[in-house]
C-alpha atoms as an extended CHARMM CRD file, in Angstrom:
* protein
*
       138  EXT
         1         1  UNK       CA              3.2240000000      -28.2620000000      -20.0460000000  PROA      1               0.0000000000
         2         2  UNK       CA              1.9460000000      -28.2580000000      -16.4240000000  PROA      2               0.0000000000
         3         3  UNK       CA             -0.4680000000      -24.7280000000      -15.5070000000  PROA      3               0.0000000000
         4         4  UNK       CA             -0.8680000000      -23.2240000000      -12.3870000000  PROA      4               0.0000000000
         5         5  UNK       CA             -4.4380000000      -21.0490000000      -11.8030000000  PROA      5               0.0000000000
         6         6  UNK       CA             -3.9420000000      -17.0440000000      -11.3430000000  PROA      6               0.0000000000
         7         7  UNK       CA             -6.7460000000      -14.7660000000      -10.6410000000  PROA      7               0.0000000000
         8         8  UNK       CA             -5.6540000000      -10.8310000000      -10.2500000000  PROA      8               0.0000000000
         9         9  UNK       CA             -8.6660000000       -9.1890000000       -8.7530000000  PROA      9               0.0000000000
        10        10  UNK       CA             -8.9550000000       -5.6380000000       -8.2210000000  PROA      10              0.0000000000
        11        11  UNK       CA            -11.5170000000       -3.5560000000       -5.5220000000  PROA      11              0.0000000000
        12        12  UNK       CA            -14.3380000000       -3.8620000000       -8.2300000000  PROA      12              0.0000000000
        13        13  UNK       CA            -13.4690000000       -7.0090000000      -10.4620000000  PROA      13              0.0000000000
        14        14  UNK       CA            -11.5750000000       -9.9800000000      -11.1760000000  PROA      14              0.0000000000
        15        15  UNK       CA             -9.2460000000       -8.7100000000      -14.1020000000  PROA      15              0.0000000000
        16        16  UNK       CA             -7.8570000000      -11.8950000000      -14.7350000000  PROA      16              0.0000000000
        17        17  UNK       CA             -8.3920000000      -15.2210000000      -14.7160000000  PROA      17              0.0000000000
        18        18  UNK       CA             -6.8230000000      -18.4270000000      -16.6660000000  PROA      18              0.0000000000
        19        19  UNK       CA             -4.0990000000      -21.1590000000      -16.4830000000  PROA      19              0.0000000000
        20        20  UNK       CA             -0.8950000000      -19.9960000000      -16.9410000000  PROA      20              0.0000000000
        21        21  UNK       CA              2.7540000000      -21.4480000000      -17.0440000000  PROA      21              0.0000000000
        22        22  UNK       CA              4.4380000000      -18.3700000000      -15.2320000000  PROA      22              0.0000000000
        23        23  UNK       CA              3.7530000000      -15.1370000000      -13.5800000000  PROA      23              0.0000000000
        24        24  UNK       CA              7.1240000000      -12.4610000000      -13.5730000000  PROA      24              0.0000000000
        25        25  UNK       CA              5.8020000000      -10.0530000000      -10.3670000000  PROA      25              0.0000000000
        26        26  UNK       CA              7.8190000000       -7.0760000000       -8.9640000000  PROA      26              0.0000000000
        27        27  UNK       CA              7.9930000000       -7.3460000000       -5.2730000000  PROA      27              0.0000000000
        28        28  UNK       CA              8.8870000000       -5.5420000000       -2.7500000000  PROA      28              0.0000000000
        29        29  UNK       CA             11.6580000000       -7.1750000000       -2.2100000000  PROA      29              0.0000000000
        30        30  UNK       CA             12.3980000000       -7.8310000000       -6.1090000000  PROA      30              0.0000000000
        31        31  UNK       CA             12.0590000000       -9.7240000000       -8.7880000000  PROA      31              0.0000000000
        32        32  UNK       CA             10.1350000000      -13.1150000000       -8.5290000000  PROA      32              0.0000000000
        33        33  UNK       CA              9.2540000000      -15.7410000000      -10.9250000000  PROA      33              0.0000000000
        34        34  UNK       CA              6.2300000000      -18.1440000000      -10.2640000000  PROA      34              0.0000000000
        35        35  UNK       CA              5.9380000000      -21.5520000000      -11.8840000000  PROA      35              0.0000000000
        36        36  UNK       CA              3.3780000000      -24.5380000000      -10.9260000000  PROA      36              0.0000000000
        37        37  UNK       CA              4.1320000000      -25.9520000000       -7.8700000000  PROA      37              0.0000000000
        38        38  UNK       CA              5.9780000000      -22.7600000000       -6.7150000000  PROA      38              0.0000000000
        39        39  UNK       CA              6.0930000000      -23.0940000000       -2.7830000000  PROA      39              0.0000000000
        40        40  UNK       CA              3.6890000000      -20.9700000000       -0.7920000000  PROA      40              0.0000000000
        41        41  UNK       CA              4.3000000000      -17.4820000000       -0.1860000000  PROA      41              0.0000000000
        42        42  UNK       CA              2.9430000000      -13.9660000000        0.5900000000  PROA      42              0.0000000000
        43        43  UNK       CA              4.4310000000      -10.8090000000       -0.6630000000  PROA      43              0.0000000000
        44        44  UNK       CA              3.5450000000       -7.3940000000       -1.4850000000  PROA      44              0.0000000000
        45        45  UNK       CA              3.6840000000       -6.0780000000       -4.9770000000  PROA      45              0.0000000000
        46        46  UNK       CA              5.1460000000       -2.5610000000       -6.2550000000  PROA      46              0.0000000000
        47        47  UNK       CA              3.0430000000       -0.6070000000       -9.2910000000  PROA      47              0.0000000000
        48        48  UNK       CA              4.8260000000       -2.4020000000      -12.1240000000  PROA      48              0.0000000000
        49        49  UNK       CA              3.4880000000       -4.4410000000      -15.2580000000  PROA      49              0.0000000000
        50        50  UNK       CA              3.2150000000       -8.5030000000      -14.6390000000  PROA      50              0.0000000000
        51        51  UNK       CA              3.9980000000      -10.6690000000      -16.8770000000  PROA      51              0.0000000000
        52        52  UNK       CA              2.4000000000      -13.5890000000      -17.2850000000  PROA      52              0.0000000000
        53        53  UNK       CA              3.4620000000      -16.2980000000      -19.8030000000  PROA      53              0.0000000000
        54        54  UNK       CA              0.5160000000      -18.5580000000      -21.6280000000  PROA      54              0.0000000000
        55        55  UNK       CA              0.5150000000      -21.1470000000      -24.4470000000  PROA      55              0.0000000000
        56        56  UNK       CA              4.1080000000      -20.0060000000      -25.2020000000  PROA      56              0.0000000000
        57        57  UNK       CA              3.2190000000      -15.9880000000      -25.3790000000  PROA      57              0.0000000000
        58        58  UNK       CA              3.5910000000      -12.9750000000      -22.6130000000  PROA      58              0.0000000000
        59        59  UNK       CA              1.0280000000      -10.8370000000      -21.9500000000  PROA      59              0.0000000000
        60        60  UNK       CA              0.8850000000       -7.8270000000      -19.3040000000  PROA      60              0.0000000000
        61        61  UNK       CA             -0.8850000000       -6.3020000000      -16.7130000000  PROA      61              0.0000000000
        62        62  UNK       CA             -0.7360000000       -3.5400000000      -15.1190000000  PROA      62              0.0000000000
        63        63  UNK       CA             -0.7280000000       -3.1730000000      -11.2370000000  PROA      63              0.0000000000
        64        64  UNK       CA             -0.8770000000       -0.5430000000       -8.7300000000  PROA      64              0.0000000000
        65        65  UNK       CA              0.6360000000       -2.2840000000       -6.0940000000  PROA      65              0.0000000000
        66        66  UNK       CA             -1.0140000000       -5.0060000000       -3.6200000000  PROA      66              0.0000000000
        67        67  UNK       CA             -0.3490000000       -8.2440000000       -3.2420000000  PROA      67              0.0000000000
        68        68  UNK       CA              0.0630000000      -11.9210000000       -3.7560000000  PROA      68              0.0000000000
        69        69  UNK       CA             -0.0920000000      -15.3890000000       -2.3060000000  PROA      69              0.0000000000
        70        70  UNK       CA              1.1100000000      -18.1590000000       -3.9630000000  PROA      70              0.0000000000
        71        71  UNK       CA             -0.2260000000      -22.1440000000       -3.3450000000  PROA      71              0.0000000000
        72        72  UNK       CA              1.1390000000      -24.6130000000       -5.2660000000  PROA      72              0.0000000000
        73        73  UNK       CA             -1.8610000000      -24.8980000000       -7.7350000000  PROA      73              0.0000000000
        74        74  UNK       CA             -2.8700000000      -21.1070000000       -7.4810000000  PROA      74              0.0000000000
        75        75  UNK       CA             -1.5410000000      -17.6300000000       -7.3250000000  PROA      75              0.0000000000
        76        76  UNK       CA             -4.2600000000      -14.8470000000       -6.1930000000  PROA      76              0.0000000000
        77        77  UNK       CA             -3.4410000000      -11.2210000000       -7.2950000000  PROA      77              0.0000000000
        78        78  UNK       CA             -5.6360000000       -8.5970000000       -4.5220000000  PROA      78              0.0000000000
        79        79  UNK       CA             -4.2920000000       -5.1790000000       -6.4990000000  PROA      79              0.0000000000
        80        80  UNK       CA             -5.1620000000       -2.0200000000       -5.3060000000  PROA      80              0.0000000000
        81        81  UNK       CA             -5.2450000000       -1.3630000000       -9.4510000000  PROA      81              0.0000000000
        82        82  UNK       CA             -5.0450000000       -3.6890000000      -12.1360000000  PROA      82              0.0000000000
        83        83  UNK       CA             -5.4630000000       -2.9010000000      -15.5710000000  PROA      83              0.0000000000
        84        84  UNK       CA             -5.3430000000       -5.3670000000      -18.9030000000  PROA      84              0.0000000000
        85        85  UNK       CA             -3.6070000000       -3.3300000000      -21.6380000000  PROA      85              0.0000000000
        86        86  UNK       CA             -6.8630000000       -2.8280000000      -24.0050000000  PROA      86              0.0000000000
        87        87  UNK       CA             -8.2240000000       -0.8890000000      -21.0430000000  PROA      87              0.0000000000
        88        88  UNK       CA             -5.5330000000        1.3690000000      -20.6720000000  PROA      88              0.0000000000
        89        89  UNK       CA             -6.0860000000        5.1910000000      -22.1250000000  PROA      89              0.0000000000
        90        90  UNK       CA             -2.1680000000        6.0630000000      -23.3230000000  PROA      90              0.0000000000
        91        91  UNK       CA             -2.8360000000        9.3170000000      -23.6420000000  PROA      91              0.0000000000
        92        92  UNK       CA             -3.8140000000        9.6190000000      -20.1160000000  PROA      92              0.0000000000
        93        93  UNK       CA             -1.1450000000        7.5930000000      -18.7370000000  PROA      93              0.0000000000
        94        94  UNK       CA              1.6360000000        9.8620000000      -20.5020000000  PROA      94              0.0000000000
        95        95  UNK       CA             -0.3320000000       12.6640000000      -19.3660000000  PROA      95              0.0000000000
        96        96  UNK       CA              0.1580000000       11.4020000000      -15.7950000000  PROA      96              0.0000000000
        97        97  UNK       CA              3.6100000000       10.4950000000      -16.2190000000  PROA      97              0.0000000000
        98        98  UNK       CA              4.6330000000       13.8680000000      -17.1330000000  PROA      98              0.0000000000
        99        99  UNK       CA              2.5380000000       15.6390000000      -14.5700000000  PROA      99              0.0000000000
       100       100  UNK       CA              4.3040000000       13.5980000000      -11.5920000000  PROA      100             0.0000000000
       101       101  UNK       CA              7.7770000000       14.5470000000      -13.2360000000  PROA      101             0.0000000000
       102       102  UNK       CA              6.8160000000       17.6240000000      -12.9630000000  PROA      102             0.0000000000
       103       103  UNK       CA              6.0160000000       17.5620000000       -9.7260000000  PROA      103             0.0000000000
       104       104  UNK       CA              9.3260000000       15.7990000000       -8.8820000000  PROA      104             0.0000000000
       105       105  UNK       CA             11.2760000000       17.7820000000      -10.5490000000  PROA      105             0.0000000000
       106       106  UNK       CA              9.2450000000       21.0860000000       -8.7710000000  PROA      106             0.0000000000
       107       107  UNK       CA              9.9340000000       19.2180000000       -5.5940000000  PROA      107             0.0000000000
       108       108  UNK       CA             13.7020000000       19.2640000000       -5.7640000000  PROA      108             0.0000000000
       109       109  UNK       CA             13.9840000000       22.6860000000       -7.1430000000  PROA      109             0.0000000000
       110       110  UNK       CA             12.1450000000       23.9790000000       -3.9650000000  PROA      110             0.0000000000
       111       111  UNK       CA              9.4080000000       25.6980000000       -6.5570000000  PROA      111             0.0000000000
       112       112  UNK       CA              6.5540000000       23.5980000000       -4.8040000000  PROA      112             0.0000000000
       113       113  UNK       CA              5.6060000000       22.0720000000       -1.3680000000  PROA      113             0.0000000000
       114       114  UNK       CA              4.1900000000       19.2460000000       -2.8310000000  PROA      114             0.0000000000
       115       115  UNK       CA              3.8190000000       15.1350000000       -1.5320000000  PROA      115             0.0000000000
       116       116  UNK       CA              7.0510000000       13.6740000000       -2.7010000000  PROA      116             0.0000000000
       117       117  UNK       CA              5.5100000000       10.0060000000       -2.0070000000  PROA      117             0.0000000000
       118       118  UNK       CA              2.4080000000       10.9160000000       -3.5140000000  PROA      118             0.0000000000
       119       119  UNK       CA              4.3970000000       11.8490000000       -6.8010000000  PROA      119             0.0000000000
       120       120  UNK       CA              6.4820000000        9.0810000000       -6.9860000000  PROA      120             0.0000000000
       121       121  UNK       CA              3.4040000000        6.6050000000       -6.8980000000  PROA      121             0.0000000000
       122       122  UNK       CA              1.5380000000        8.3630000000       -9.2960000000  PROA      122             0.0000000000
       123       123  UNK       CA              4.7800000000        8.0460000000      -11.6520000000  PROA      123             0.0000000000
       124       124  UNK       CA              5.3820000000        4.7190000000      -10.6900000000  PROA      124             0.0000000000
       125       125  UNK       CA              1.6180000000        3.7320000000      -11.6570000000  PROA      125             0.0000000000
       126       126  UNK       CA              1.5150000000        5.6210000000      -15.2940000000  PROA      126             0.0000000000
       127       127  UNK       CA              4.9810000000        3.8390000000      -15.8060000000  PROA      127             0.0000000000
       128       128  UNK       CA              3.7860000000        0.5700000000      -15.4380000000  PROA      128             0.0000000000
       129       129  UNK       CA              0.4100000000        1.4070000000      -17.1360000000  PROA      129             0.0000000000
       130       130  UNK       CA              2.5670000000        2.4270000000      -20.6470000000  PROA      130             0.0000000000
       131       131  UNK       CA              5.0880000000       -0.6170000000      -19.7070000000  PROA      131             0.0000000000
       132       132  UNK       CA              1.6970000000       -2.8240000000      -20.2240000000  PROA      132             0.0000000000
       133       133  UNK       CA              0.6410000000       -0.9180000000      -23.7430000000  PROA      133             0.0000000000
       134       134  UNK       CA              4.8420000000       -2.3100000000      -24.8640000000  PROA      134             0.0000000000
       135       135  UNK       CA              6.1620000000        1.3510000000      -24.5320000000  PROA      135             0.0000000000
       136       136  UNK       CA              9.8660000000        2.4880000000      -23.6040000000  PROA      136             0.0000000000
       137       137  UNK       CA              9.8480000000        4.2000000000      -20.4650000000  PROA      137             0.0000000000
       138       138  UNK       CA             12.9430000000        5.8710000000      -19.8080000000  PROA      138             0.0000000000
């Protein structure tokens, strides 16, 4: 089955690295698939888990936002965050997830002046950071 070469690199590593068949990416604009030979493109990414398919299996990452290019024998990942699931601390990410509901939900009661944006990213981030470690996130 033909590969195509993706690298997700974050500020202070390359997370990823290896021939894969297909990358599933959340972009700004929606939903894209990647396959070998994909035609080249540049979009920004939303926090959301990739998946990537290799030697018949998925596996996914977690990313922050950023974004992509795509060549047709390469796809380069620049994420402002990327995380592998083994690196992820659950406990932290639900901890995080609940916090910035909180905050939402303080927001539109008018109990707290808080950064709607701010909150929304944050939730956005620990959603895609449990979404990586196979969790439900409703």
């Amino acid at each position: 089955m033909a590969t195509i070469k993706l690298e997700i690199v974050s500020p202070d590593k390359v997370v990823y690295a290896a021939d894969i068949e297909m990358l599933i990416v959340r972009a700004t604009d929606g939903e894209l698939g990647v396959l070998p030979h994909h035609a080249p493109l540049v979009t920004g990414l939303v926090p959301h888990a990739m998946r990537i398919k290799i030697d018949g299996e998925e596996k996914l990452v977690a990313v922050g936002g950023g974004f992509m290019e795509v060549q047709p024998e390469k796809i380069s990942v620049l994420a402002s965050v990327a995380e592998l699931p083994e690196d992820i601390d659950e406990e932290r990410a639900s901890q995080s997830m609940a916090r910035a509901k909180k905050r939402i939900e303080d927001y539109k009661a008018g109990v707290e002046d808080i950064n709607i944006i701010r909150a929304e990213a944050s939730l956005k981030r620990a959603a895609a950071r449990l979404t990586a470690l196979g969790k439900h996130i409703e």
